[in-house]
N, C-alpha and C positions, 0 to 999 in steps of 0.2 A: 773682647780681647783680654787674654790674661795677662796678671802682673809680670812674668815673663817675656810675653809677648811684645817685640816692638815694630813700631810702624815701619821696619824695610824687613821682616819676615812675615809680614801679615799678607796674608795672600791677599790679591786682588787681581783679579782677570777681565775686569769690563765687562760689558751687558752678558747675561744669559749664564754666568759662571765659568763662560770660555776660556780658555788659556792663551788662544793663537788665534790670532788677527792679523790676517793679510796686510799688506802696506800699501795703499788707494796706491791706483795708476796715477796721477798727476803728480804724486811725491817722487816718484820712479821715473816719469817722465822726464822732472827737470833735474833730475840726476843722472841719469842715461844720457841725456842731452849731452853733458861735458866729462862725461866718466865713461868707461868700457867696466863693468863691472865683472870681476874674473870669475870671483864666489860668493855666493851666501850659502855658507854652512848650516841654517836653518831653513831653507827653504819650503814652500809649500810644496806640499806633494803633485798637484798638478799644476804646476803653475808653468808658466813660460821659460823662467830662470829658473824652477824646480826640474826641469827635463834634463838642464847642464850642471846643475849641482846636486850637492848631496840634499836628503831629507829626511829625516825624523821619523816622518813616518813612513819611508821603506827601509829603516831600519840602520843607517846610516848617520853614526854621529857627531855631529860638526866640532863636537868637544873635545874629540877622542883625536880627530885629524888636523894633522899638518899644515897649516896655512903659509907655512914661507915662501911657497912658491910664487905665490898669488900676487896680482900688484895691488887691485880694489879688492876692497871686499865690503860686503854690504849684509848687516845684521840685525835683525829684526824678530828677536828671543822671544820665546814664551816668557809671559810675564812675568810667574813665579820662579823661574830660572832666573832670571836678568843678573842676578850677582854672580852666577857662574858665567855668564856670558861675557858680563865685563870685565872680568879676571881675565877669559883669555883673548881676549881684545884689548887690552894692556899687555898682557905678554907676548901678544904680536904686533905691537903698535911700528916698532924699530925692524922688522921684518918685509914690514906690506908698505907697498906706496902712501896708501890709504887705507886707512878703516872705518865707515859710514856706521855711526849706532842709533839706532831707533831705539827709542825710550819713555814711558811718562817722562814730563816733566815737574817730575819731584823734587826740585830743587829745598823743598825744608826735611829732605832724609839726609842725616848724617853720616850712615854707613856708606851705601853706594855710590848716592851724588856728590857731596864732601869730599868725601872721603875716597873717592876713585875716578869717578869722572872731569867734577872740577881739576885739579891737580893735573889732569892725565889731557886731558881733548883739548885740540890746538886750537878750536871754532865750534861753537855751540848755539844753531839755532834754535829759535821756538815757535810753534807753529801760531798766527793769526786765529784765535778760537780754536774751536775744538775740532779734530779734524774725522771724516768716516772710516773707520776701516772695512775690508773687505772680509766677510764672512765665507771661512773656508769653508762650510759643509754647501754653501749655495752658489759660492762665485758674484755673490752681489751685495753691495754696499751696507754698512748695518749703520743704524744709529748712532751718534758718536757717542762714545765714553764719558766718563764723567770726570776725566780730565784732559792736560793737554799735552801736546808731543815735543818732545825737542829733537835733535838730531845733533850726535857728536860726532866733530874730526877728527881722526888723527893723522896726522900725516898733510902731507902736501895737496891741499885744494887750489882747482882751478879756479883764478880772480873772477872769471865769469860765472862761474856756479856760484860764488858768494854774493856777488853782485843779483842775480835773479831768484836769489835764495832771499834778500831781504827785502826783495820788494814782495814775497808770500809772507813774512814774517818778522822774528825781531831776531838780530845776529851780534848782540852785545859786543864782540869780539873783532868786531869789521869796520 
């Protein structure tokens, strides 16, 4: 890393140099459980909630469109994005019912985490270990990364999603 360089522009995309990592079904699970999810603007190209949202990769950019309509919305950035992602995930915080952010949990970055998320997310879990994510080029599970996930609120969460949200994890905030 050069002198330049500081650890929230340092790329890092988890195993293989990947950029985009699916979000395991059981994180999705127990989020769908008590949320109707309207959008994720990132979506994987075939994914299930890739066929009703937009995708990246057919060309379609969640950064470019309009989310006020939306009540959930559930975001789970390419890694090396993630500061463009939570800029407009702040600037739709006060628009959307809810905003679900998936994220390393970097809490010792100063720019993003600091400096954008803390201040900004009403509830911020963290995941129990490291969790799998799902490898888009295969549809199946990949090793986990080599660090761990948190997930930010904004907006009005269901007391039962917090509630079986900290019994996966740890929810500082609850």
């Amino acid at each position: 890393m050069s002198q330049s360089q500081t650890q929230s522009d340092e790329p890092w995309y988890g195993q293989n140099d990947k950029d985009r990592w699916l979000t395991p079904p059981d994180i999705l699970d127990v989020l769908t459980e008590h949320v109707t999810i309207d959008l994720d603007p990132c979506a994987g190209k075939d994914t299930e909630i890739g066929l009703n949202n937009w995708s990246i990769q057919n060309g379609q950019d969640g950064l470019e469109r309009h989310w006020g309509w939306h009540d959930v919305v559930y975001v789970n950035p390419p890694f090396s994005e993630k500061q463009e992602w939570i800029e407009r995930v702040i600037e739709y915080q006060d628009a959307c019912e809810l905003i679900i952010l998936l994220t390393p949990d970097s809490t010792d970055v100063q720019s993003w985490w600091h400096g954008q998320i803390v201040p900004n997310a009403d509830h911020i879990w963290f995941s129990n270990g490291r969790i799998s994510y799902v490898d888009p080029d295969t549809d199946e599970e990949a090793g986990s990364p080599t660090f761990g996930t948190a997930l930010s609120f904004f907006g009005d969460v269901p007391e039962a999603l917090l509630e079986d949200l900290s019994d996966e994890g740890w929810l500082p905030t609850y």
